[in-house]
C-alpha positions as CSV (number, residue, x, y, z in Angstrom):
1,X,70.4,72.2,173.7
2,X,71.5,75.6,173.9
3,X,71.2,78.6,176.7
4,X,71.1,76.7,179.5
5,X,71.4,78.8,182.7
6,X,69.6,81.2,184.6
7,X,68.0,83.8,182.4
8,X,69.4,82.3,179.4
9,X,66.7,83.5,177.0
10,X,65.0,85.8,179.7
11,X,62.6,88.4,177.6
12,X,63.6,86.8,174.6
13,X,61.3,88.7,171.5
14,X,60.1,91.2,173.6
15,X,59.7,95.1,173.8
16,X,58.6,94.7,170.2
17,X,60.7,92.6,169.1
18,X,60.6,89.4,167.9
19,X,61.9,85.7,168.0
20,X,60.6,82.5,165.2
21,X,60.9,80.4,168.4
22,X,62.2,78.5,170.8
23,X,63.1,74.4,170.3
24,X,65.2,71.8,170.6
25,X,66.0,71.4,174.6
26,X,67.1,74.9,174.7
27,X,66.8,77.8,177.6
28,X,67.1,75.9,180.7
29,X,67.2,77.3,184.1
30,X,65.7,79.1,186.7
31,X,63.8,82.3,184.7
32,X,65.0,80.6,181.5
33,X,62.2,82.4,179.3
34,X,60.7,84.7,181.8
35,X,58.7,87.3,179.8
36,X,59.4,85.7,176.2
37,X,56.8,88.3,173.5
38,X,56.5,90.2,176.7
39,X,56.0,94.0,176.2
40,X,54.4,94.4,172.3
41,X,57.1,91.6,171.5
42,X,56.3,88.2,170.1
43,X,57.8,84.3,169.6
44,X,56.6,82.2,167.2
45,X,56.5,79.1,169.3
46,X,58.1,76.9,172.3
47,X,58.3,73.7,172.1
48,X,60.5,69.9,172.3
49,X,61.3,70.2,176.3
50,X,62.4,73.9,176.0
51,X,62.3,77.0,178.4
52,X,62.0,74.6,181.9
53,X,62.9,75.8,185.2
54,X,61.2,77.4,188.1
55,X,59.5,80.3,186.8
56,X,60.4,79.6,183.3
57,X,57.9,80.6,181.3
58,X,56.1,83.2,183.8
59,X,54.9,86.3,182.1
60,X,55.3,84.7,178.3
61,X,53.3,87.2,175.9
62,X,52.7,89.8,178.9
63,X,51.1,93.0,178.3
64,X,50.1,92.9,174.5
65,X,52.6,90.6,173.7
66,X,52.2,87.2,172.0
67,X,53.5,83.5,172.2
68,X,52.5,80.4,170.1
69,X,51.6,77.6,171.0
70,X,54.2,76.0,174.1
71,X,53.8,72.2,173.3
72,X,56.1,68.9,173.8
73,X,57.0,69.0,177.5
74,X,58.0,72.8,177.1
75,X,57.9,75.1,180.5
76,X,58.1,72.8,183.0
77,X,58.5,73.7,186.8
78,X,56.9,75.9,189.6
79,X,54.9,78.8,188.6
80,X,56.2,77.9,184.8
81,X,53.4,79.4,183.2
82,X,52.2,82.1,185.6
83,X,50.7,85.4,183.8
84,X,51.5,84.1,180.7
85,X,49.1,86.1,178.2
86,X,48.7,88.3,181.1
87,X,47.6,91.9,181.0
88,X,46.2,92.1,177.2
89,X,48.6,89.6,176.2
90,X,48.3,86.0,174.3
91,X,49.7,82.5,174.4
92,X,48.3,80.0,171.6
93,X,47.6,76.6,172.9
94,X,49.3,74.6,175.7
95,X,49.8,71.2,175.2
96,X,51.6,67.8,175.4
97,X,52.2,68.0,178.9
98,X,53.5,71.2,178.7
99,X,53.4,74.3,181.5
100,X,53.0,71.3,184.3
101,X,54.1,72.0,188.6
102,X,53.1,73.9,191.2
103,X,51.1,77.1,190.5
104,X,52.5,76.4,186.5
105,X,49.5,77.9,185.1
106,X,48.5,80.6,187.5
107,X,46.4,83.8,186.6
108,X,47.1,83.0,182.9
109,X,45.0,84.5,180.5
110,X,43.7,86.7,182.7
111,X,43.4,90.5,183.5
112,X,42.1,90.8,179.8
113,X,44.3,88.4,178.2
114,X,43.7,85.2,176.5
115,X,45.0,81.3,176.5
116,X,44.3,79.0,174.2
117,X,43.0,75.2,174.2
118,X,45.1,73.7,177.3
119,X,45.6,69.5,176.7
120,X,46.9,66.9,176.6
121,X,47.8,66.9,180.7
122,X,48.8,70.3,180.5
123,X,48.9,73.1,183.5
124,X,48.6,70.4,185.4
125,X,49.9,70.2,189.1
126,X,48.9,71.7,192.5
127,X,46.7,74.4,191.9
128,X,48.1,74.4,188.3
């Protein structure tokens, strides 16, 4: 673990820049990853429990940015997941439980950006 906190690894790879990815436990708090390969900017992938916290992972790979996939119990709280791949943007799959609470998954994909496959009990939560 590593970056935990609020913000810790807020906008993380974005305004064209650029991050391998995110793993191990780390960024954890409230916005912990909040607009990760937001902005033209990119991360490779998030995944084994990282980036959890209300609003963790909201606006991942917004406007024309990109994220992997977000796997393994990664993003994890309310509104989590909201807008990510938002606005033009991408997020690869979403699975292993991952992006899971209230609102997690919220206009994701949407306003002309794109999701991919969502399983194994992923955005899953009230009005996920």
């Amino acid at each position: 673990e590593s970056c935990v906190g609020t913000r810790s690894c807020s906008w993380a790879g974005s305004s064209s820049g650029s991050v391998g990815g995110i793993s191990g436990g780390s960024c954890i708090g409230v916005e912990a990853c909040h607009g990760t390969g937001a902005l033209l900017g990119s991360v490779g992938y998030i995944t084994d429990g990282s980036c959890d916290g209300y609003r963790a992972c909201e606006l991942a790979g917004y406007y024309f940015g990109h994220v992997g996939d977000i796997t393994d119990g990664s993003c994890i709280g309310d509104y989590a997941c909201t807008q990510a791949g938002y606005s033009g943007g991408s997020v690869g799959a979403i699975a292993g439980g991952s992006c899971n609470d209230h609102h997690a998954c919220l206009y994701a994909g949407s306003s002309s950006g794109s999701v991919g496959d969502i399983t194994g009990g992923s955005c899953y939560g009230y009005q996920a």
